[in-house]
MARPA-503981 format. One record per residue (C-alpha): x, y, z. Coordinates in steps of 0.2 Angstrom, whole numbers, padded with zeros to 4 digits, always signed. Layout:
! MARPA-503981
XYZ...
END
This chain:
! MARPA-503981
+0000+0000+0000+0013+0011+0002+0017+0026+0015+0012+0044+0015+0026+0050+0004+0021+0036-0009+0005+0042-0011+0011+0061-0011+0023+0053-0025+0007+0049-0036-0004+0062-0034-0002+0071-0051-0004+0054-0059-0021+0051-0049-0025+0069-0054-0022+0064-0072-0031+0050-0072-0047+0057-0065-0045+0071-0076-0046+0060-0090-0060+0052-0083-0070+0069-0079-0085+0076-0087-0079+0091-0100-0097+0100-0104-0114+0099-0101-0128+0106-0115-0145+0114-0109-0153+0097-0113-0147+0090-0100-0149+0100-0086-0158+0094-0071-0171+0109-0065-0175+0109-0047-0187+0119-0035-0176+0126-0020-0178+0138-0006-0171+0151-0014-0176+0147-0033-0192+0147-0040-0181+0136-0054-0162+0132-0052-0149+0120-0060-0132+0115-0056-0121+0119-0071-0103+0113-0064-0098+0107-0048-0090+0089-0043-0107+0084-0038-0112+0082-0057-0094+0078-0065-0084+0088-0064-0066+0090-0059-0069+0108-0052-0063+0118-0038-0079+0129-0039-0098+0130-0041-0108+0135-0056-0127+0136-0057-0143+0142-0067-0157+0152-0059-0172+0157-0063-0185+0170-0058-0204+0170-0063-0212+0189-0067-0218+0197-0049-0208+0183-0040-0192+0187-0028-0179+0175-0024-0177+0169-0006-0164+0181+0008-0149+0172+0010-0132+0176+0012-0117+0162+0010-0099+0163+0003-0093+0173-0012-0103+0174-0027-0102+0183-0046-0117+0183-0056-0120+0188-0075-0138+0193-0080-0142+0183-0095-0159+0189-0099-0172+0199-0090-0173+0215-0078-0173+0218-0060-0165+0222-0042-0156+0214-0028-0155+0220-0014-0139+0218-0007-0133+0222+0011-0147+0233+0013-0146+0241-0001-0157+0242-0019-0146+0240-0034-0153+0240-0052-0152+0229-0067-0155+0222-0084-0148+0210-0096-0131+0208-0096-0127+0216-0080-0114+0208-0069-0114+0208-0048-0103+0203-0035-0111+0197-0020-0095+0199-0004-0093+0184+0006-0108+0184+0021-0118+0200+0013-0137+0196+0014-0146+0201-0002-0159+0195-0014-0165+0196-0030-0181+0205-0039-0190+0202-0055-0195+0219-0060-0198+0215-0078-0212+0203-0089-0202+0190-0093-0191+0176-0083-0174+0182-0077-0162+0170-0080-0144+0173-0072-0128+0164-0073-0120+0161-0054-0101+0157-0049-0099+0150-0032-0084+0143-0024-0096+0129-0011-0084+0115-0011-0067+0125-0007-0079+0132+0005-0085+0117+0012-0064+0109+0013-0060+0125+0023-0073+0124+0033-0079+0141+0031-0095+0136+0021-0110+0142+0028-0128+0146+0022-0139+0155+0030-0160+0157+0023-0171+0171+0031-0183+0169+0018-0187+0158+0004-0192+0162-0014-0208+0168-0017-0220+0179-0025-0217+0197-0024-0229+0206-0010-0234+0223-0016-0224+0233-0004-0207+0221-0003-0196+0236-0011-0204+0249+0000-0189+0260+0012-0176+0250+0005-0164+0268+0000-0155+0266-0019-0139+0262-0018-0129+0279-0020-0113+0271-0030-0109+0254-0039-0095+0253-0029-0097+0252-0010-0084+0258+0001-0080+0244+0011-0087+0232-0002-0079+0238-0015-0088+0237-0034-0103+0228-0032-0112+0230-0050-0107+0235-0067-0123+0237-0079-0122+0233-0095-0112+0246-0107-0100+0250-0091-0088+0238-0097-0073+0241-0105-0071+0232-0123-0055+0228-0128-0052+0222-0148-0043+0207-0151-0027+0214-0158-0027+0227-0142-0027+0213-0129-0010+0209-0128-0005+0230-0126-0020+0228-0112-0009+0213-0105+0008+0221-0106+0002+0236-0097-0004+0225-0082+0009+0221-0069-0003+0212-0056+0006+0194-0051-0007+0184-0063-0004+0195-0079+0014+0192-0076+0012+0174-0077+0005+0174-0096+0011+0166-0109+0024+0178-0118+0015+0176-0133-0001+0184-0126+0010+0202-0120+0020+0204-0137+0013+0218-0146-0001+0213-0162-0006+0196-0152-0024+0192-0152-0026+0178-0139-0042+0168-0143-0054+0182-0146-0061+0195-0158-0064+0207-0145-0069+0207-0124-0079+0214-0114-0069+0215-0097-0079+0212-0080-0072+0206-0067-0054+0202-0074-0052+0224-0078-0040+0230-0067-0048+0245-0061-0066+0239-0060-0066+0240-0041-0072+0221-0038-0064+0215-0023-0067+0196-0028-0053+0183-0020-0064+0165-0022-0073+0168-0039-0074+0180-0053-0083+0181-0072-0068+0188-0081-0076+0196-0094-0089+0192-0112-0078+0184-0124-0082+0186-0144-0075+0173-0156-0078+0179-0177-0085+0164-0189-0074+0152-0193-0059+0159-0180-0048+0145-0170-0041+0150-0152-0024+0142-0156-0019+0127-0145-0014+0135-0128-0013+0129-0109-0015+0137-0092-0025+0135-0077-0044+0130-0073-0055+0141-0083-0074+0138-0089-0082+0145-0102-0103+0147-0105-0110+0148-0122-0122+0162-0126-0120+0161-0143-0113+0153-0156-0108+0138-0161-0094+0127-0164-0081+0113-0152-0066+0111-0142-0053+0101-0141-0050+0097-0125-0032+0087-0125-0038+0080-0142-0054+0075-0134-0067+0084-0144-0083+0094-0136-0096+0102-0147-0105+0117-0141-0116+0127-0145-0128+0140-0134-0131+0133-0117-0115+0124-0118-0105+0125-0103-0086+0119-0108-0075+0115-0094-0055+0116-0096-0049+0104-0078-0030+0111-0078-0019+0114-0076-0010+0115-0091-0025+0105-0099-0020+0108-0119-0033+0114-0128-0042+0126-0142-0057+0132-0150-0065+0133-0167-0081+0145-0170-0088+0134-0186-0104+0144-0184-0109+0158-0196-0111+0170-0182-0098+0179-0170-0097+0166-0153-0101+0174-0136-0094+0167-0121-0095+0171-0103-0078+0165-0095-0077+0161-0077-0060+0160-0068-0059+0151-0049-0046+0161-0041-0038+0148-0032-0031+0142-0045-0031+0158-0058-0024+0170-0044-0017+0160-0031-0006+0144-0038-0004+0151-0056+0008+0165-0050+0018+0153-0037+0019+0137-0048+0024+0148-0063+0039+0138-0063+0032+0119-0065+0015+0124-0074+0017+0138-0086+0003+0148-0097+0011+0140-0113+0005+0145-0131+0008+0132-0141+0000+0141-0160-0006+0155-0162-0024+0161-0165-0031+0161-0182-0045+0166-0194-0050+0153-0207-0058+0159-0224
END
């Protein structure tokens, strides 16, 4: 059986071998909807409880007109509007939004959510639950659960006077706030960044006219200056891939991608994974080889999601055994 240092020894191995073994994406199709205290309509996307080799937690939600999530507060948690308008409510405070609005919810804040429109909100939510859970830090805490809006729920709760907090730091950016970076200016964008994860990109991505694996993106949570203050989880931005472009086969750290739009596959060391939108892709790390081709007539939209332990934390201090590696370059077909 072997002694404590033996089994040290053939931990990457063991790591390898359930990576192999580890679910890679999941389609809309196959989602399993559920009713929960705090969603009317909720579905895991990626976790380890459904697959996959991650160290975070990814779900759907889903909010009726007039309806009003439950009043919770957890651990850390990003969330991108995918469609549909409302509130939340976060830390006593109101805070607006509409489609394509991203939020930060800070690590033990109370808040809740608000259908203010006529259609279903859906919205895309990144937690950290299982890191959580190891450190023993994971706690969840209901108030209220979901349920139809009363008529006076929003009454006396003040507007918040700032997206950005001043012990919270950024806690909404609404739709057209985001900066949006061209592909060809991503890597001047990179080479101007000196935080300890930019300095751990692949040289390739920091040389002037490098595109990386997008036409354009629109920076969230990943921008420099946008004030999150994230340190489990963070949607790094909207990434936009033209007809017929391939990513170029690169390597780095966990990272997820959603599909909004678009169509196309991966390959995911040489294991190949269509998608298309409602796709979540799932990249294990690190140093998982891997590209994308957009085959689709229309540009790819993809929210990317980064779990910083990895992203943040063992990216910049195992630079030396597990480099962002390019392997080709990005390129337009046609």
């Amino acid at each position: 059986m072997g002694n404590f240092y033996d089994h040290w020894l053939s931990a990457h191995d063991e790591w390898q071998r359930q990576v192999a073994q580890a679910r890679k994406c999941i389609h809309e199709e196959e989602l399993q909807w559920v009713r929960t205290r705090q969603d009317y309509r909720a579905a895991l996307l990626c976790s380890r409880a459904n697959g996959f080799l991650t160290s975070g937690d990814i779900m759907l939600g889903e909010i009726p007109p007039r309806w009003n999530t439950g009043k919770h507060y957890h651990g850390e948690e990003a969330i991108y509007i995918i469609k549909g308008r409302g509130c939340s409510v976060i830390d006593g405070k109101r805070y607006d939004w509409e489609q394509d609005s991203c939020l930060f919810i800070p690590f033990g804040v109370v808040h809740q959510h608000f259908n203010l429109g006529e259609e279903t909100v859906r919205y895309f939510s990144v937690m950290a639950v299982a890191l959580e859970m190891f450190a023993g830090v994971a706690k969840f805490f209901q108030f209220e659960d979901a349920a139809q809006t009363h008529l006076h729920a929003l009454d006396g709760i003040p507007y918040a006077e700032s997206s950005i907090d001043p012990e919270l730091g950024r806690i909404i950016m609404r739709a057209g706030e985001a900066p949006v970076v061209p592909g060809e200016k991503m890597a001047e964008v990179w080479s101007k960044q000196e935080d300890e994860y930019s300095k751990t990109l692949a040289a390739e991505m920091r040389t002037p006219g490098a595109k990386g694996h997008r036409s354009r993106m629109v920076r969230l949570m990943r921008w420099q200056d946008s004030g999150f203050q994230a340190k489990e989880v963070e949607i790094s931005g909207i990434m936009y891939d033209a007809p017929g472009s391939n990513s170029g086969k690169h390597a780095h750290m966990e990272a997820v991608l959603y599909t909004l739009e678009g169509e196309g596959y991966s390959l995911i060391d040489e294991e190949r994974v269509d998608w298309k939108a409602g796709t979540l892709i799932h990249v294990p790390g690190p140093q998982t080889i891997h590209q994308h081709f957009n085959t689709g007539t229309v540009e790819a939209r993809h929210i990317r999601v980064n779990f910083t332990l990895r992203s943040k934390i063992f990216q910049p201090i195992a630079k030396r055994v597990w480099p962002y590696l390019y392997y080709e370059f990005s390129r337009q077909e046609g």
